[in-house]
C-alpha positions as CSV (number, residue, x, y, z in Angstrom):
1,X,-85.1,23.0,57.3
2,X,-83.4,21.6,60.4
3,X,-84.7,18.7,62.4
4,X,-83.2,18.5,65.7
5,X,-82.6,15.2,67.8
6,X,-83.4,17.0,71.5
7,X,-83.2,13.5,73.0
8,X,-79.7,13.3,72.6
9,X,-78.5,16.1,74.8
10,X,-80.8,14.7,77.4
11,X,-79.4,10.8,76.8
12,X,-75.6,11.7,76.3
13,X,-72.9,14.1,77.1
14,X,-71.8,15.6,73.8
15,X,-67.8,16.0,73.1
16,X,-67.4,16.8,69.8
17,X,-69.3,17.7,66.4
18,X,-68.8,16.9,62.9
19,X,-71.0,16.7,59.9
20,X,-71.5,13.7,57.0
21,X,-73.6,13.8,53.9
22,X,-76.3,11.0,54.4
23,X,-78.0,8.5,51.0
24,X,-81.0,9.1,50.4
25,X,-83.9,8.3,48.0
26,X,-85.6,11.5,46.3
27,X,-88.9,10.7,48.4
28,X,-86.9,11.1,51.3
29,X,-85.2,14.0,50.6
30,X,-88.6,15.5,49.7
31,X,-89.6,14.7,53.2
32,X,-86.7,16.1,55.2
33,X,-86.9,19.4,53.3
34,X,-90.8,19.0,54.7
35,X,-89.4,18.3,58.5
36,X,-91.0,14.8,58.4
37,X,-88.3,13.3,60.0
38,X,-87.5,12.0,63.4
39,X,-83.8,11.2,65.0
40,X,-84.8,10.1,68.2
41,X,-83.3,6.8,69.2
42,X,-81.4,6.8,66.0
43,X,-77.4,5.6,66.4
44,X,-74.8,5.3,63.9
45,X,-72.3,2.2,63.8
46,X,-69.1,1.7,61.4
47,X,-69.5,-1.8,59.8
48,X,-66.2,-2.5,57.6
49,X,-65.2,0.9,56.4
50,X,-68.3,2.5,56.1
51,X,-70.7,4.5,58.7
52,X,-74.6,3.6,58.8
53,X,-77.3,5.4,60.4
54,X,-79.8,3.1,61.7
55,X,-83.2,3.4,63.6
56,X,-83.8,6.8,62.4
57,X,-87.8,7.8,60.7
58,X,-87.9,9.8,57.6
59,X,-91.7,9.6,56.7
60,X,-93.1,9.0,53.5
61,X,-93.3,11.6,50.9
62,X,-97.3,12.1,50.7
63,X,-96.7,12.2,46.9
64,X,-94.7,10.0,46.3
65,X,-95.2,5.9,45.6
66,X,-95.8,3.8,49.1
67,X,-94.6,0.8,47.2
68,X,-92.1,-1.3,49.6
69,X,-91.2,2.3,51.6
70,X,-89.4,1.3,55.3
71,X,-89.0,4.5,57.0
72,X,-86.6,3.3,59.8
73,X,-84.3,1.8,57.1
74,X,-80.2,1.9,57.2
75,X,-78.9,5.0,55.6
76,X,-75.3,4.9,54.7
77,X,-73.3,8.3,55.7
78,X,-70.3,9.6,53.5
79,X,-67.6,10.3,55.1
80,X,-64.0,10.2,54.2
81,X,-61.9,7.0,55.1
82,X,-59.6,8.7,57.2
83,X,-62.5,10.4,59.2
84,X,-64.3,6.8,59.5
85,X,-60.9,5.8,60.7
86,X,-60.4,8.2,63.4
87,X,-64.0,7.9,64.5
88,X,-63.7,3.9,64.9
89,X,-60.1,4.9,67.1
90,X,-62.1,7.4,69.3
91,X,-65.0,5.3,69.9
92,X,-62.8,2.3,70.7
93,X,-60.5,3.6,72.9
94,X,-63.0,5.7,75.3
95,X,-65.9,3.4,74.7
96,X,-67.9,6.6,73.2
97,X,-70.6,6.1,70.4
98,X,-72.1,8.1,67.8
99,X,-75.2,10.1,67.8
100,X,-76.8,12.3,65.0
101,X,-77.4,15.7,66.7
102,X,-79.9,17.3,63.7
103,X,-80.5,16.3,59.6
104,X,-80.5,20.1,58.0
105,X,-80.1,21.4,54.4
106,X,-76.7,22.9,53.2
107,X,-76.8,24.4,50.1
108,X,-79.2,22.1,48.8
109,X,-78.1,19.2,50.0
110,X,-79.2,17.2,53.0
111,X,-76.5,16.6,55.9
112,X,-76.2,15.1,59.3
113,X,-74.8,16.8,62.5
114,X,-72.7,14.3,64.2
115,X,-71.7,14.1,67.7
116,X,-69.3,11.9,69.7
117,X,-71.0,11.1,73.3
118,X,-70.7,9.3,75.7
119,X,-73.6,8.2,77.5
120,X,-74.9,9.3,81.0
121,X,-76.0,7.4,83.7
122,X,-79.4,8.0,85.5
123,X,-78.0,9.8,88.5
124,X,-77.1,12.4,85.9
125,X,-79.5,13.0,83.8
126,X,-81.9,13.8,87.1
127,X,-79.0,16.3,88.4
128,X,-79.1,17.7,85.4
129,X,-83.0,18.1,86.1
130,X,-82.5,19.4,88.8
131,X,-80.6,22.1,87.6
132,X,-82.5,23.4,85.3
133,X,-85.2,23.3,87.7
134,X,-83.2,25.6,90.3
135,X,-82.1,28.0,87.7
136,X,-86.1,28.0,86.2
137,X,-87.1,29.4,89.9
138,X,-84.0,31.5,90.0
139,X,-84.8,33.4,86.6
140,X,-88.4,33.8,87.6
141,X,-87.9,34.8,90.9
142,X,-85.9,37.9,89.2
143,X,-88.6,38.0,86.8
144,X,-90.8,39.0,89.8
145,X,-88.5,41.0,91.5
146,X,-88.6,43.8,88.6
């Protein structure tokens, strides 16, 4: 199962990938290997030496207890010190952040695609509109044609 965050190529300019395993409670991983889970507006932020994911929904488990369940709660991320180090360098020195890209299963475990972005301003994301648009009427218009 992959669950993709599409808002996030929209929101951000993407400059480069990695992937972290993500902490999660059996319920949840139940749920993510259902696809009831949402990235959207999620963000990750280093606190000390270790990454969090915050803001991001992984529904309840229909089976599973309801007892005390917050399904926008802080996930920690493992990634290696030395990753967590260079990630904290990037992001400090070209004021860049972090955005998870998709949550997907890997050999039975659950991971998180990771992106560095940086985010874009309005004027951008409607050029990029626009250019979508123009190669939409383009592609039809050779559609037609044949």
């Amino acid at each position: 199962m992959k669950i993709t965050n599409r808002k996030a190529y929209f929101d951000a300019q993407i400059l480069e990938n990695f992937e972290a395993g993500i902490n999660l409670l059996g319920s949840e991983v139940k749920a993510v290997r259902l696809g009831h889970a949402d990235l959207s507006g999620s963000f990750v932020k280093i606190v000390g030496s270790e990454a969090y994911l915050f803001n991001s929904k992984i529904f309840p488990y229909e089976y599973a207890r309801p007892d005390n369940y917050n399904p926008t709660r802080t996930r920690k991320l493992l990634l290696h010190k030395a990753e967590i180090i260079a990630l904290r360098s990037k992001m400090d020195g070209q004021n860049l952040t972090i955005v998870p890209i998709s949550l997907y299963t890997s050999r039975h475990r659950i991971k998180v695609e990771l992106a560095l972005a940086k985010s874009k301003k309005k004027a951008d994301k409607r050029k990029v509109l626009k250019e979508e648009t123009i190669k939409r009427d383009i592609e039809q218009a050779l559609k037609n044609v044949h």
